[in-house]
C-alpha positions as CSV (number, residue, x, y, z in Angstrom):
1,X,-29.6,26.5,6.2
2,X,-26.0,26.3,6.3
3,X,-24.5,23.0,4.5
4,X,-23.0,22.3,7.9
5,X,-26.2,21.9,9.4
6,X,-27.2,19.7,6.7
7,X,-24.9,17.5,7.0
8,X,-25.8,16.8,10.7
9,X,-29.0,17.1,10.4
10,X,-30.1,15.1,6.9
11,X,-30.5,11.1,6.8
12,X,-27.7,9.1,6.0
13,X,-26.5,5.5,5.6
14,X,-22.7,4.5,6.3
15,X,-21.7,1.1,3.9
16,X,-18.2,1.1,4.4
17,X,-17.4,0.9,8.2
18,X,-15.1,-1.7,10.1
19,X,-16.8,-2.0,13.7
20,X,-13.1,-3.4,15.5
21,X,-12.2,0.2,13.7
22,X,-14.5,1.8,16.1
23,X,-13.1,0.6,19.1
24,X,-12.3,4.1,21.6
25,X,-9.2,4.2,23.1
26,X,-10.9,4.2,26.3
27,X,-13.0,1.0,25.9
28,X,-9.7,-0.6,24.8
29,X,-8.3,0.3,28.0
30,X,-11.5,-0.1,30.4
31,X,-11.4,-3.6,28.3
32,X,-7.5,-4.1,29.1
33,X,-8.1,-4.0,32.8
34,X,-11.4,-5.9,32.8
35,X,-9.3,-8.9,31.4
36,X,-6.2,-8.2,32.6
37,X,-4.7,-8.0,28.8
38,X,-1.1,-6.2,29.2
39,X,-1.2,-3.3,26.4
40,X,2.1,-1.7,24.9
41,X,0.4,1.7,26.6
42,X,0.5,3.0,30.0
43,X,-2.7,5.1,29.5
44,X,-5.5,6.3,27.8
45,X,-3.6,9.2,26.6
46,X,-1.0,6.9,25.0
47,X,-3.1,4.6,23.5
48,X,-4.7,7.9,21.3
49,X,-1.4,8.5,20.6
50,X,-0.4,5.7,18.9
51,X,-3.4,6.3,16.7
52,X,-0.5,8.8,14.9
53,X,0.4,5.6,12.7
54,X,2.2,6.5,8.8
55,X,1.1,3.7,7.2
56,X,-1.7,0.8,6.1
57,X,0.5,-1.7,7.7
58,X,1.3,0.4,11.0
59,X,-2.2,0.7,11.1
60,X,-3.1,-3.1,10.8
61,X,-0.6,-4.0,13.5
62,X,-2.2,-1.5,16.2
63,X,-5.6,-2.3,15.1
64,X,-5.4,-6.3,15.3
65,X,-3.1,-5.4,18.5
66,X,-6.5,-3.3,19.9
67,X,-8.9,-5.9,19.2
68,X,-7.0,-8.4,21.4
69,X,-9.1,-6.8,24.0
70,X,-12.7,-7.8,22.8
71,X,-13.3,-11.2,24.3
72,X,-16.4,-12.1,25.8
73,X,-20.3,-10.9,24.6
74,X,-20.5,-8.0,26.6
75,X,-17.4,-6.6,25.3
76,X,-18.7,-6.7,21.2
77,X,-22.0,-5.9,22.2
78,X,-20.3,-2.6,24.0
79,X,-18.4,-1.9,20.6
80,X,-21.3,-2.2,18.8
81,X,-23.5,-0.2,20.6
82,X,-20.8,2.4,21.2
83,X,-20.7,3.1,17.4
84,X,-24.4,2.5,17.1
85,X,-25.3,5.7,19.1
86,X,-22.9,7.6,17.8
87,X,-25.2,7.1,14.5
88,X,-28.0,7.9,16.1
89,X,-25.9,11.1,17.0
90,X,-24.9,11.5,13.4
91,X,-28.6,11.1,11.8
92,X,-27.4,7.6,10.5
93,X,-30.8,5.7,10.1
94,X,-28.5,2.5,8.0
95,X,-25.7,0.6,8.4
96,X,-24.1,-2.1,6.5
97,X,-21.5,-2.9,9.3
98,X,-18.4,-5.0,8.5
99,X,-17.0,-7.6,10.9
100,X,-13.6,-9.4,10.5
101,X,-14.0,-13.4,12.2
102,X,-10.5,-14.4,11.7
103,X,-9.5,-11.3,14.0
104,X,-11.3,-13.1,16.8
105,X,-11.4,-17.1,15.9
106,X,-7.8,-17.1,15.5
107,X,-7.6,-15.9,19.2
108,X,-10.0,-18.6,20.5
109,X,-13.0,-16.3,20.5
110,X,-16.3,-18.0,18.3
111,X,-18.7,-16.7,16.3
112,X,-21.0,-17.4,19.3
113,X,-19.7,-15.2,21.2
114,X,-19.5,-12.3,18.6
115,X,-22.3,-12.8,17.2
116,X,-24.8,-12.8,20.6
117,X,-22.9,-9.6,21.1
118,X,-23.7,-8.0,18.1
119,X,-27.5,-9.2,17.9
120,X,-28.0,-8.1,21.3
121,X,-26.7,-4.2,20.7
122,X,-28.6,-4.3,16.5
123,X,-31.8,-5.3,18.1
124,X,-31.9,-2.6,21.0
125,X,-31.1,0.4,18.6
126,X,-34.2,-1.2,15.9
127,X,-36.6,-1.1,18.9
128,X,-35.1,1.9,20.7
129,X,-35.0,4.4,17.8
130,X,-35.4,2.1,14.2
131,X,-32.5,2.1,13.3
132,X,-31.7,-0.8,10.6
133,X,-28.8,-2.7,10.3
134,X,-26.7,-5.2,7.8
135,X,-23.4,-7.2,8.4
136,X,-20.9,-7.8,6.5
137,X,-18.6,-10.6,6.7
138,X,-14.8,-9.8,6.0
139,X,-12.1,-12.2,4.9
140,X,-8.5,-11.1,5.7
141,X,-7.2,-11.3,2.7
142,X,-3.6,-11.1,4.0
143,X,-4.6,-15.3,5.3
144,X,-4.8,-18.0,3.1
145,X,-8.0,-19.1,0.5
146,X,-8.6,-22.3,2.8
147,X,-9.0,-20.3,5.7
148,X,-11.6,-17.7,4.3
149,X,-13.0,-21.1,2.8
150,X,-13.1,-22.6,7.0
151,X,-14.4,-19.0,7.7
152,X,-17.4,-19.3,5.4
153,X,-18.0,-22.9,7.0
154,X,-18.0,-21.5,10.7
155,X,-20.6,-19.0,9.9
156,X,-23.2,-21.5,8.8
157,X,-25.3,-21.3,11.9
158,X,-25.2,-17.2,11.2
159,X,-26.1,-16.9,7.6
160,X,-29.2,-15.7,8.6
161,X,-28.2,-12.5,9.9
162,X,-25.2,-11.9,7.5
163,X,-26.6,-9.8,4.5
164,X,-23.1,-10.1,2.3
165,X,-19.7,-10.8,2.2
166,X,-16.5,-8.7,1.4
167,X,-12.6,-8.8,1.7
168,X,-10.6,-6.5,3.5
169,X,-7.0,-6.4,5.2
170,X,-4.0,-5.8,3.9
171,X,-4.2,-5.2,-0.2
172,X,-0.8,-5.3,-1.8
173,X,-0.1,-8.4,-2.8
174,X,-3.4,-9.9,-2.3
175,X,-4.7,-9.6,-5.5
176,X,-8.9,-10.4,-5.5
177,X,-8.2,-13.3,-8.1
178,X,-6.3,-15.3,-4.9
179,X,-10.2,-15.5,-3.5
180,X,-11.8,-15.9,-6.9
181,X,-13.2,-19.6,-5.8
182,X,-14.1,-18.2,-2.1
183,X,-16.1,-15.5,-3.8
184,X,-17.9,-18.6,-6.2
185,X,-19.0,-20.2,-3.5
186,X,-20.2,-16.6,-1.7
187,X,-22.6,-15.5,-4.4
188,X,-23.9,-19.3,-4.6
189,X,-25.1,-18.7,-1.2
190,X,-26.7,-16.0,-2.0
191,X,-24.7,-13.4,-0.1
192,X,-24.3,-9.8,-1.8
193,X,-20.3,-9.5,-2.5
194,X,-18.1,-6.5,-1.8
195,X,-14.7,-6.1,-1.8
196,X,-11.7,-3.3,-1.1
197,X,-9.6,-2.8,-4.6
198,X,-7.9,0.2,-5.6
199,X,-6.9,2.1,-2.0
200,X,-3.3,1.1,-2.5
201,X,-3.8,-1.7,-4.4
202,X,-3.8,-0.4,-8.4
203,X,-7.1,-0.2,-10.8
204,X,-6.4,-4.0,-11.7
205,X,-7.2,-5.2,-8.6
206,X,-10.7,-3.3,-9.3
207,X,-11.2,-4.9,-12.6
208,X,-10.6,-8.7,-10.6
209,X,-13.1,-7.5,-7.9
210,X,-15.3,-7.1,-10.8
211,X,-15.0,-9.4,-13.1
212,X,-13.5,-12.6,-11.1
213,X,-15.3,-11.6,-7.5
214,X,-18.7,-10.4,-9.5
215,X,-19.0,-7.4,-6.6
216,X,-21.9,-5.5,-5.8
217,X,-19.8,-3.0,-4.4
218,X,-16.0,-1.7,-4.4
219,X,-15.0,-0.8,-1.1
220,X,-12.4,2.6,-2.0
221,X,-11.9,2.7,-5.8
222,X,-10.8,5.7,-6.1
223,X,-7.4,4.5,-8.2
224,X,-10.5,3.6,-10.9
225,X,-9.5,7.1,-12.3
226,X,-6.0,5.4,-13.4
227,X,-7.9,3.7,-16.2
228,X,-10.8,5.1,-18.6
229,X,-12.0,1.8,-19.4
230,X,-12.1,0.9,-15.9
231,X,-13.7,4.1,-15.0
232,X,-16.1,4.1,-17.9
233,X,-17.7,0.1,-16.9
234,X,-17.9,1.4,-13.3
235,X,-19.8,4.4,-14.7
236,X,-22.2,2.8,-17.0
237,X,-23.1,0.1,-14.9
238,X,-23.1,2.2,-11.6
239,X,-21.0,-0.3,-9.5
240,X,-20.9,1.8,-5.9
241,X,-17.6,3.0,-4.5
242,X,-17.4,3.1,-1.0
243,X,-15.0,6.0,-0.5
244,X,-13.7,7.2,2.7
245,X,-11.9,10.1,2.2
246,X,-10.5,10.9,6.2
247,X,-9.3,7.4,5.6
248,X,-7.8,7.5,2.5
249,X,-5.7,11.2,3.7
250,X,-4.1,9.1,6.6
251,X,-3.0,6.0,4.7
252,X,-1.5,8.7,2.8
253,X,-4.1,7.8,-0.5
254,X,-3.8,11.1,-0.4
255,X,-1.1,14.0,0.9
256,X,-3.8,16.6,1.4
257,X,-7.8,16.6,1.1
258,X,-7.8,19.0,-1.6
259,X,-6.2,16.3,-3.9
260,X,-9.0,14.2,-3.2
261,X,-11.2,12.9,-6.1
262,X,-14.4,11.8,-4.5
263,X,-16.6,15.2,-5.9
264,X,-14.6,14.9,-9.3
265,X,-15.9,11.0,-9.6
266,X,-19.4,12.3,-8.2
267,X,-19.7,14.8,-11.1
268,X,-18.6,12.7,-13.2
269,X,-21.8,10.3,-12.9
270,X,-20.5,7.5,-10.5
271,X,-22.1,6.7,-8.3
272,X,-19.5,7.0,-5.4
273,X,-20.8,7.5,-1.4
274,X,-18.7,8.7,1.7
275,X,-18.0,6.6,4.7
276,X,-15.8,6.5,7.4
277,X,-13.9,3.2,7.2
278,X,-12.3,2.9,10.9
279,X,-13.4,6.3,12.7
280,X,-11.4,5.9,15.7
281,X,-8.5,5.0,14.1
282,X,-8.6,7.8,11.2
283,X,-10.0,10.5,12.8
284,X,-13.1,10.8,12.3
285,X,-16.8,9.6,12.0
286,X,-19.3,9.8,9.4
287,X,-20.3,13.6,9.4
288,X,-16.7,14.3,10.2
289,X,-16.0,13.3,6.7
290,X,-18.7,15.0,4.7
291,X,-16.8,17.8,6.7
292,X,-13.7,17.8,5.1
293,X,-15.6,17.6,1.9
294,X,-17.0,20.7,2.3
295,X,-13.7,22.6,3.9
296,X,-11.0,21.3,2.0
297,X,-13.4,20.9,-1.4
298,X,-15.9,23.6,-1.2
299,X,-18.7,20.8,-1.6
300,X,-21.7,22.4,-2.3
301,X,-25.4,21.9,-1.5
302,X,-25.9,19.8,-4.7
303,X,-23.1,17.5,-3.8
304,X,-24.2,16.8,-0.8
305,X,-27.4,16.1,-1.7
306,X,-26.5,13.7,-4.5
307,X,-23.8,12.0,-1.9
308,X,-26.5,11.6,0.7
309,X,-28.8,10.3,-1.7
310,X,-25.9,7.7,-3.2
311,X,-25.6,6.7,0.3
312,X,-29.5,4.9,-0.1
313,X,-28.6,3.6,-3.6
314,X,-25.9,2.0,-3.0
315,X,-27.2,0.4,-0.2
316,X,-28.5,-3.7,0.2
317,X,-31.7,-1.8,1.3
318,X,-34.8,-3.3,-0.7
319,X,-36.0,-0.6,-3.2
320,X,-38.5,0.7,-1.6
321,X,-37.2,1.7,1.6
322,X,-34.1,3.6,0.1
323,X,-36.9,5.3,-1.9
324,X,-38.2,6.4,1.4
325,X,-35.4,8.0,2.2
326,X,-34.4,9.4,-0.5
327,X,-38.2,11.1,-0.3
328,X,-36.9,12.7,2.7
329,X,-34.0,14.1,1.3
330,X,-35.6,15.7,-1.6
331,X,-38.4,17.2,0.7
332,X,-35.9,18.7,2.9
């Protein structure tokens, strides 16, 4: 079987994916004319266009820019079930699916109405095909402490289907240490923690996330290669990476795939997984990525299989359904 057809074909779990970063340029547009919202873009064609962006920032500004669009239930529970079948399509069986609440409470759109939206498109694909599925609350870290601390507040009636909380947005300059007391307050809860360090921001930031944030998970990493002592902890105590590798080549992490260092971190022992971060936005979903791995990397079957089976591991799955998987993997 060629590894192409593995990768399609194989079960897979995607931890590291920003649903507003799913949003088609053609659902922002049908959304633009549903509520009359007036768009910098004159069409469908120009809107994909301005998906040529140089830059995190340039990015950010297009992406909060696109999400002005989403304002009523239908409209996230079309987002959500947009990038839910494409899963299904993909051979994704798990999600853990971040969502960013300031994007949409500081434009007079509550968790309510988010929320319904979101609940309404998870529970159709668990009973239409099984799929499961986790969120993940975001903070932007780019906003102040006190407002992730009103953010955590305003999800209270939604703990119950939030499964962990991470921090996201701009990084430069946003140290983790600026939401150390947020973060407390997270794990007393009882929410998993995640958090992006080391994309652009430098291996320190991954050694706050660590050590002041207590993460579960790094979102990115891959600057954890800047530091051996960094890179050795991670190792030993097999802290996932998230790493999105289409992602990190647009945001210019990267000037070509071949520099990329998720297979050298894979071989050597961490346990790092490949997701797709904002697939509309960076070209590509899920399988897209694994593509480029084997293309620009020469990934080989063993890879794969390792990366595929990381994808369970690293997951908030309860032991013994990642083992189920990860059954499947091996028999196949």
């Amino acid at each position: 079987m060629a590894i192409s057809t593995r990768i399609s074909t194989l079960p897979k779990a995607e931890l590291h994916l920003h649903i507003e970063g799913s949003l088609e340029p053609a659902l922002m547009w049908q959304l633009a004319q549903k509520h009359q919202v007036i768009l910098p873009y004159s069409s469908v064609a120009e809107i994909e266009a301005a998906y040529q962006f140089d830059s995190l920032q340039s990015f950010l500004d297009l992406y909060y820019a696109g999400a002005d669009v989403l304002r009523d239930e239908d409209d996230f529970y079309q987002l959500m079930w947009s990038y839910l079948c494409r899963c299904r399509e993909q051979n994704i069986v798990h999600a853990e699916i971040m969502f960013d609440p300031q994007t949409h409470t500081l434009r007079g759109v509550d968790y309510a109405v988010f929320m319904a939206g979101f609940d309404k498109a998870i529970t159709q694909a668990r009973q239409d095909w099984g799929m499961s599925v986790l969120l993940i609350l975001s903070f932007l870290r780019h906003l102040s402490e006190a407002e992730a601390f009103d953010t955590l507040a305003q999800a209270a009636p939604y703990y119950s289907m939030i499964s962990a909380v991470g921090l996201d947005s701009s990084e430069l300059g946003h140290p983790p240490e600026k939401f150390a007391r947020v973060f407390a307050k997270v794990r007393e809860l009882g929410f998993k923690v995640v958090a992006h360090a080391g994309e652009e921001g430098p291996a320190e930031y991954i050694w706050q996330a660590i050590e002041l944030l207590e993460v579960d998970r790094i979102d990115h990493g891959v600057r954890c290669q800047e530091d051996e002592t960094l890179l050795a902890l991670i190792k030993q105590r097999q802290i996932p990476l998230t790493v999105c590798p289409l992602s990190n080549l647009k945001l210019k992490v990267i000037n070509d795939m071949a520099q990329h260092n998720i297979l050298q971190l894979l071989d050597e022992g961490l346990l790092v997984t490949v997701n797709s971060d904002d697939p509309t936005y960076f070209g590509g979903y899920l399988n897209d990525n694994y593509v480029q791995l084997e293309q620009a990397l020469a990934m080989n079957d063993a890879q794969l299989k390792q990366l595929l089976i990381n994808s369970f591991k690293a997951s908030f799955l309860p032991p013994a359904q990642q083992q189920q998987w990860i059954d499947q993997i091996n028999a196949a």
